[in-house]
C-alpha positions as CSV (number, residue, x, y, z in Angstrom):
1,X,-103.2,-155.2,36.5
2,X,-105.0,-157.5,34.1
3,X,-107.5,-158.5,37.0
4,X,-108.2,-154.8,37.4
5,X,-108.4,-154.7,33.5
6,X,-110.9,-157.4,33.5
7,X,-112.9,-156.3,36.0
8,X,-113.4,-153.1,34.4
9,X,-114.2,-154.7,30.6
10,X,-116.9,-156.6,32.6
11,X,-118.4,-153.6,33.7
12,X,-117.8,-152.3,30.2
13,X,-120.2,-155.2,28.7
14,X,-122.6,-154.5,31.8
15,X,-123.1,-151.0,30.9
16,X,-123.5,-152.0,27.4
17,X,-126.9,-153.6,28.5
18,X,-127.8,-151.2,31.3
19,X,-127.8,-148.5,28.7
20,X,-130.5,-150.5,26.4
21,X,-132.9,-151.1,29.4
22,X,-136.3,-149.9,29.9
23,X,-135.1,-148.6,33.0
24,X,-132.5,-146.6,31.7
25,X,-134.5,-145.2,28.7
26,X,-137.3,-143.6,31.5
27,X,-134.9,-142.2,33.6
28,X,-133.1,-139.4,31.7
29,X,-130.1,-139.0,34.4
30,X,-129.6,-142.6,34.5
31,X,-129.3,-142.5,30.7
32,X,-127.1,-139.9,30.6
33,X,-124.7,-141.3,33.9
34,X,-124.8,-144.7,31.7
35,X,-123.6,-143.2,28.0
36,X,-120.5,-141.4,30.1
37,X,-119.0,-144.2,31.3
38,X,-119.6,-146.3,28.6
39,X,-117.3,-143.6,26.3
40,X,-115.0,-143.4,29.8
41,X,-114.4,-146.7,29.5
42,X,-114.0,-146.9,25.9
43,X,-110.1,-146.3,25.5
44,X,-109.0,-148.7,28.8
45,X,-111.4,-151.5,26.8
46,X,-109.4,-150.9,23.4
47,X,-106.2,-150.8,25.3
48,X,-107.0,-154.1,27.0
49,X,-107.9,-156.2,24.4
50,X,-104.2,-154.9,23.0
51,X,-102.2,-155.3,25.6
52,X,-103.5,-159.1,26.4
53,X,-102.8,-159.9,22.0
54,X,-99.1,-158.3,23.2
55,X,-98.8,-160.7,25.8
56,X,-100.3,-163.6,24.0
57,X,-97.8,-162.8,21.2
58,X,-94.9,-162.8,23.5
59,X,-96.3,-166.2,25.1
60,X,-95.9,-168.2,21.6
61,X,-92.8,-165.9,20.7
62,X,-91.1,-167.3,24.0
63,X,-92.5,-170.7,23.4
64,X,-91.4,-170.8,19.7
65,X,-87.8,-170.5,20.3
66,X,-87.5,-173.0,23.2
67,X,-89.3,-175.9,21.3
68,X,-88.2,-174.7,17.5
69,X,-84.9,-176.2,16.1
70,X,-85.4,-174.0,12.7
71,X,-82.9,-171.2,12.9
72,X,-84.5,-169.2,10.4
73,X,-88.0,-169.7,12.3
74,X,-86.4,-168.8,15.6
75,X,-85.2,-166.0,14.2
76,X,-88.0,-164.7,13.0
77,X,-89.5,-165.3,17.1
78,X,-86.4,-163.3,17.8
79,X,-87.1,-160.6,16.0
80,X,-91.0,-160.6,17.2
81,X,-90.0,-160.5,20.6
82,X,-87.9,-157.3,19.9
83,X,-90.8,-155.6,19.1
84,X,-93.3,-157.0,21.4
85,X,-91.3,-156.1,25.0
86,X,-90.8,-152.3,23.8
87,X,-94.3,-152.3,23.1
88,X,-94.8,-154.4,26.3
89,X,-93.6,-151.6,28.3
90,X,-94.6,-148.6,26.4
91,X,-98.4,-150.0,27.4
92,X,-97.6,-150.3,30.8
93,X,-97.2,-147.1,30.9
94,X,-100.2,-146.2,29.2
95,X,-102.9,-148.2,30.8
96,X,-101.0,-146.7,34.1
97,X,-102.4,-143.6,32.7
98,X,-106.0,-144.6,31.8
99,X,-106.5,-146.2,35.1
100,X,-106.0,-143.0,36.8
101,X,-109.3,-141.9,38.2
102,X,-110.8,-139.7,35.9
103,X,-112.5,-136.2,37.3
104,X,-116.0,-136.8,36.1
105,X,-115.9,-132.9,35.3
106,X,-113.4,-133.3,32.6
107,X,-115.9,-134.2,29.8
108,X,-118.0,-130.8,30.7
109,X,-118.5,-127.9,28.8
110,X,-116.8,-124.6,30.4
111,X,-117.7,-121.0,31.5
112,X,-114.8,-119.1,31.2
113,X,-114.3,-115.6,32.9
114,X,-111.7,-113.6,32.2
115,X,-111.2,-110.2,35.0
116,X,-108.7,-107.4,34.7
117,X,-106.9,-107.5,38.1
118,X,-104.3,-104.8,39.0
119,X,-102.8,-102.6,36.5
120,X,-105.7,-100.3,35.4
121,X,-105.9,-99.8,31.7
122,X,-103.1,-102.2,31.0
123,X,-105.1,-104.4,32.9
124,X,-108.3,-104.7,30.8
125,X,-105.9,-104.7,27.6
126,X,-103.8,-107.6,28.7
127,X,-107.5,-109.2,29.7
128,X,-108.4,-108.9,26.3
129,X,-105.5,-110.6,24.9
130,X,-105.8,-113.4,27.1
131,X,-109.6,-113.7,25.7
132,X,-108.1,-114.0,22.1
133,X,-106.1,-116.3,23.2
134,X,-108.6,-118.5,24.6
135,X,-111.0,-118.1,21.5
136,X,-107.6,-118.9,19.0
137,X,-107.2,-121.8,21.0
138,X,-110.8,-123.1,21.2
139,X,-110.8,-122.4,17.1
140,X,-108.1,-124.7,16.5
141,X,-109.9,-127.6,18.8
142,X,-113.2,-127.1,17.2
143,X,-115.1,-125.7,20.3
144,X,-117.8,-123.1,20.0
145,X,-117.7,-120.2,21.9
146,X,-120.9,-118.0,22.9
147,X,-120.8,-114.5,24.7
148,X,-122.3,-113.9,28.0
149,X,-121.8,-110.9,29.5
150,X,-119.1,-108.4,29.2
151,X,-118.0,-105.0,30.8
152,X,-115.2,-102.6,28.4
153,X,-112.0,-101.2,29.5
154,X,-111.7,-97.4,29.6
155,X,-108.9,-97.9,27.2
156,X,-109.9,-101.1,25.1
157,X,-109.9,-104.6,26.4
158,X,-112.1,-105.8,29.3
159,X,-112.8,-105.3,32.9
160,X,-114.5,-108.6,32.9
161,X,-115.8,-110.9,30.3
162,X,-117.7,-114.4,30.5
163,X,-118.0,-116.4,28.0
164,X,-119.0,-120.2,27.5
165,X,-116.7,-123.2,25.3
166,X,-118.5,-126.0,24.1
167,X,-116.9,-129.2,22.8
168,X,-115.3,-132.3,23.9
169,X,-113.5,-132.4,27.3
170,X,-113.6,-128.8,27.3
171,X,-113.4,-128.2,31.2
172,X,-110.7,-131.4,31.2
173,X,-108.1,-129.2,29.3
174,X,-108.9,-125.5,30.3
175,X,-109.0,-126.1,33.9
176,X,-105.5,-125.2,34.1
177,X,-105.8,-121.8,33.1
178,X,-107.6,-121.2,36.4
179,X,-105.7,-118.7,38.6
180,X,-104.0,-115.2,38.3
181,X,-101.8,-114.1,34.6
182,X,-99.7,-111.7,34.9
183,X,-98.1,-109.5,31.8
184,X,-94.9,-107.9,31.9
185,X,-94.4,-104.7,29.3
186,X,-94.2,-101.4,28.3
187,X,-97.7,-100.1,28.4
188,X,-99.2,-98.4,25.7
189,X,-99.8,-95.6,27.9
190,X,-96.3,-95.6,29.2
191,X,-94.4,-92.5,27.7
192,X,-91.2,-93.2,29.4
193,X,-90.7,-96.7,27.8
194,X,-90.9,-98.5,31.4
195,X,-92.0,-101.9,31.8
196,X,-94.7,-102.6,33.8
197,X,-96.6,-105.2,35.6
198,X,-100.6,-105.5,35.3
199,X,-102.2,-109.2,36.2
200,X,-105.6,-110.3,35.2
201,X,-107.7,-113.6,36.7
202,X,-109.0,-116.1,34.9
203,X,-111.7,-118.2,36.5
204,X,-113.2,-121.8,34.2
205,X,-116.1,-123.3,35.7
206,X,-117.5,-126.8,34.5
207,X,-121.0,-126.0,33.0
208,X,-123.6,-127.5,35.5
209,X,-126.1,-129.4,33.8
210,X,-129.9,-129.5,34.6
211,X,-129.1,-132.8,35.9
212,X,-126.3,-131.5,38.8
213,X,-128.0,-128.6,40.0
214,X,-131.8,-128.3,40.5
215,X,-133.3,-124.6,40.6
216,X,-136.4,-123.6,41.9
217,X,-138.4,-120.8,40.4
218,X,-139.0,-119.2,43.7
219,X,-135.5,-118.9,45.0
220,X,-134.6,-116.9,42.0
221,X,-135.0,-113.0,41.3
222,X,-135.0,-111.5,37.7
223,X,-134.2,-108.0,37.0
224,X,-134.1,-106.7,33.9
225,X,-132.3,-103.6,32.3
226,X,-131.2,-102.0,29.8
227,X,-128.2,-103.3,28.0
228,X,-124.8,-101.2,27.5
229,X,-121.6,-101.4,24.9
230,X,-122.0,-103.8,21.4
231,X,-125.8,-104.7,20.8
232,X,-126.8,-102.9,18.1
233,X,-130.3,-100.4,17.9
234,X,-131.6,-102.1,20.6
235,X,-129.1,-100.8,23.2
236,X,-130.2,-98.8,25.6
237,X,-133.7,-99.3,24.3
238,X,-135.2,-102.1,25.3
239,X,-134.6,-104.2,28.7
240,X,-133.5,-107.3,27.4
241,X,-130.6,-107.3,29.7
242,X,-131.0,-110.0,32.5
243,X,-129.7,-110.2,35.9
244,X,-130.9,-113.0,38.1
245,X,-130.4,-113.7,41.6
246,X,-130.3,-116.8,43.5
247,X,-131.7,-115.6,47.3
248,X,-130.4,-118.2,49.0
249,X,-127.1,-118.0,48.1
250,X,-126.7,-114.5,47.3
251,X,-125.1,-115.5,43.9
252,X,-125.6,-113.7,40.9
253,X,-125.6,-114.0,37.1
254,X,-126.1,-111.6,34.3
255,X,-126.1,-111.7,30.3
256,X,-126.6,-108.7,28.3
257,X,-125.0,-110.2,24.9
258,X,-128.2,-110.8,23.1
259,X,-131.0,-108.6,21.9
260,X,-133.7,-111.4,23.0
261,X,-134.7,-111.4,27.1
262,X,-135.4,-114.7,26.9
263,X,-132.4,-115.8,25.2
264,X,-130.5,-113.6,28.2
265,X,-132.3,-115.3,30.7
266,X,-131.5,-119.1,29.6
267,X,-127.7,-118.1,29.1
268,X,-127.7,-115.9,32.9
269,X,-129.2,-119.1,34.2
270,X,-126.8,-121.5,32.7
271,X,-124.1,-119.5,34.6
272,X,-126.2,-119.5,37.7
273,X,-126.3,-123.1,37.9
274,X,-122.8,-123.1,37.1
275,X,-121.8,-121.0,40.1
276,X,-123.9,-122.4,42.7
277,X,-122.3,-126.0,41.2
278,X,-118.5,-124.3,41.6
279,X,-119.9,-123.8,45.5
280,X,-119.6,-127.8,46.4
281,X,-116.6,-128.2,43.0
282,X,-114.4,-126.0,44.9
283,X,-114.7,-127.8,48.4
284,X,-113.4,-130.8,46.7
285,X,-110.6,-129.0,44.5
286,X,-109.5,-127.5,47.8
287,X,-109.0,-130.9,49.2
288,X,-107.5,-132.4,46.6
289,X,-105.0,-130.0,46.3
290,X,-103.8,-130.2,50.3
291,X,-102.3,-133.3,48.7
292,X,-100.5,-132.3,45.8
293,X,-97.7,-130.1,45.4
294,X,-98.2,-128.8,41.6
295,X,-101.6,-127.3,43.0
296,X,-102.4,-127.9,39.1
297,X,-106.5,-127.2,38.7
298,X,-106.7,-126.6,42.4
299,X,-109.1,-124.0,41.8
300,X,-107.2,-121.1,43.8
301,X,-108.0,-117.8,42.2
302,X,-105.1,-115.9,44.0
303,X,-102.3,-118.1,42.8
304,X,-100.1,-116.8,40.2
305,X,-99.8,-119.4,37.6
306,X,-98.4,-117.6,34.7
307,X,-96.4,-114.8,33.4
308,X,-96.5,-113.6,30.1
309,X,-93.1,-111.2,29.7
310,X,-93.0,-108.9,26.3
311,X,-89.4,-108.1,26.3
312,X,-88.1,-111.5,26.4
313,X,-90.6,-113.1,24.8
314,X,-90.8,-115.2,27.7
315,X,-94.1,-117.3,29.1
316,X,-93.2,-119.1,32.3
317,X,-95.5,-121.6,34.0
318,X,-94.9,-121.2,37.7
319,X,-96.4,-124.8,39.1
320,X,-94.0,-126.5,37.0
321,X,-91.5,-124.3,36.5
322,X,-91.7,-124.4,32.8
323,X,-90.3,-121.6,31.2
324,X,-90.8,-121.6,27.1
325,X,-89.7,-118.5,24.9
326,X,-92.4,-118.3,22.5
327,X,-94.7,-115.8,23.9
328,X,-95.9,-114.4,20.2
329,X,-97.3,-117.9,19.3
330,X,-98.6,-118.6,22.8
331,X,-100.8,-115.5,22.7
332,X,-101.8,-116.2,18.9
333,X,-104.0,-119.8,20.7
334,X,-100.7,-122.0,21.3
335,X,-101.4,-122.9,24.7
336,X,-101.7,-126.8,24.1
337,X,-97.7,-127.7,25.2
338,X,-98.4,-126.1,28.5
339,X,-102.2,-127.7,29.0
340,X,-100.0,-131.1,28.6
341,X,-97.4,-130.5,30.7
342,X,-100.0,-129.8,33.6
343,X,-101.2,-133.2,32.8
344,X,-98.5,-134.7,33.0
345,X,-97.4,-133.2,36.1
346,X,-101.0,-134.3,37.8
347,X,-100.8,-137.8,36.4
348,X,-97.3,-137.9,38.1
349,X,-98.9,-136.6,41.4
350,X,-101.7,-138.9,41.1
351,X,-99.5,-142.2,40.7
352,X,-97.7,-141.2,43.5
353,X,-100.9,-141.3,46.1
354,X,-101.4,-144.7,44.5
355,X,-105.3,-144.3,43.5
356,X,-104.7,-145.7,39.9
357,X,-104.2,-149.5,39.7
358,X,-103.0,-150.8,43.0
């Protein structure tokens, strides 16, 4: 482990110089490429430098007692060494961790959408919660969150709403959410005090940056209309609503959320990008996940990841069969505890297939 640890502080120092090169200062990718793995590389470098002072420490702890006669000097190596194995291990552990292969779409911003799935009205209402959820939660991590396009429920909430999170490691922590939700309650709606089950899908994308995806002007089509629902005294007025298509792919994007065109079109064509990027993402999550069991961020839209269950108060994770019983908090933002577990779970899977350190 401490060759691999080497290895990767001198590529650490190399990138230090790369990233101060003339070569690197005109090429704009090549900058950016360099600047990520110098902050990837970052926490394995700090944890490095620790783990060979434990060792060192544990070298001239060992040493001490088999040449010192001093009692009260070998105790004191004694009581060094109690600290230093503990700590020994405990790192072991951890750079285990940071040698895992990191997915180099963790550190990217997220599009977020959020569609009512069976269930009718209770549907778009349970949507809606899980969209205050997910803006609770990004509040409490310091994220920003900006509106893209958005379609009301007959009876409040959402048919579908898209939204973006900006931040650090954005994608890295909500790409577990990805998957189907479903709610177990008495509707609203329901006059006979019967619980029922409505589901809604929730679908995070890793922004696609200029850099990944490259569009041309011609392969696009831009419509424009007339936006509908929140938008002030220019709704319905003015065609400041974008939709734009990409004709080779078929795959579209809208934004209606601001009262600007222009401003509509840059956000539509952020989530364009992003879409036609998820194209080529999901051929790779779809592999990945033929080898892991916790299908954690696998990218399947029809798997039913989470229930949400009123009269219990019951939220149970399916892929890890984590059941905790605090729904009220969990739908105020307190999603964390179950974002780590999937971690954990996928670090696990990872160290099994051996693609950390060996």
């Amino acid at each position: 482990m401490l060759e691999k640890l080497q290895a990767i502080y001198e590529r650490y120092l190399e990138v230090e110089k790369l990233i101060s090169s003339p070569e690197s200062m005109n090429d704009m990718k090549l900058y950016v490429q360099l600047n990520k793995e110098y902050k990837d590389l970052g926490p394995i470098v700090k944890a490095y430098h620790e783990y060979k002072n434990v060792l060192s420490n544990i070298d001239s702890s060992k040493q001490l007692l088999k040449e010192e006669k001093d009692e009260e000097m070998r105790e004191m190596a004694k009581m060094e060494l109690d600290e230093l194995l503990p700590r020994k291990e405990e790192m072991d552990e951890e750079i285990k961790i940071l040698l895992i292969p990191k997915d180099p779409e963790d550190s990217k911003n997220a599009v977020m959408e959020i569609r009512a799935g069976t269930g009718g009205d209770e549907a778009s209402i349970f949507a809606g919660d899980l969209y205050k959820m997910y803006m609770a939660f990004a509040s409490t991590k310091g994220w920003s969150t900006e509106l893209v396009d958005i379609a009301e429920g007959t009876s409040g909430g959402y048919k579908e709403i898209i939204f973006n999170i900006n931040g650090e490691d954005v994608y890295g922590q909500l790409k577990f959410e990805s998957g189907v939700h479903r709610v177990q309650r008495v509707p609203q709606t329901e006059t006979q005090g019967r619980v029922h089950t409505s589901a809604a899908t929730v679908i995070v994308l890793p922004e696609a940056e200029e850099f990944d995806i490259e569009l041309k002007p011609a392969d696009i089509r831009k419509d424009t209309y007339c936006s509908s629902g929140p938008g002030g005294q220019s709704v319905n007025t003015t065609y400041s609503a974008v939709r734009l298509t990409h004709i080779p792919t078929g795959i579209v994007a809208q934004c209606q959320d601001q009262k600007s065109q222009h401003k509509n079109y840059d956000k539509a064509l952020k989530v364009l990008r992003t879409r036609i990027y998820e194209m080529e993402l999901q051929k790779k999550l779809e592999e990945d996940a033929k080898n892991r069991k916790t299908m954690v961020s696998s990218g399947d839209r029809s798997a039913k990841i989470r229930t949400y269950n009123y009269p219990q108060g019951r939220v149970t994770e399916h892929r890890i069969s984590l059941t905790k019983y605090n729904l009220q908090s969990t739908m105020g933002g307190d999603i964390q505890e179950f974002i780590d577990e999937l971690q954990i779970a996928e670090n696990a899977e990872k160290l099994k297939e051996g693609s950390s350190f060996e």
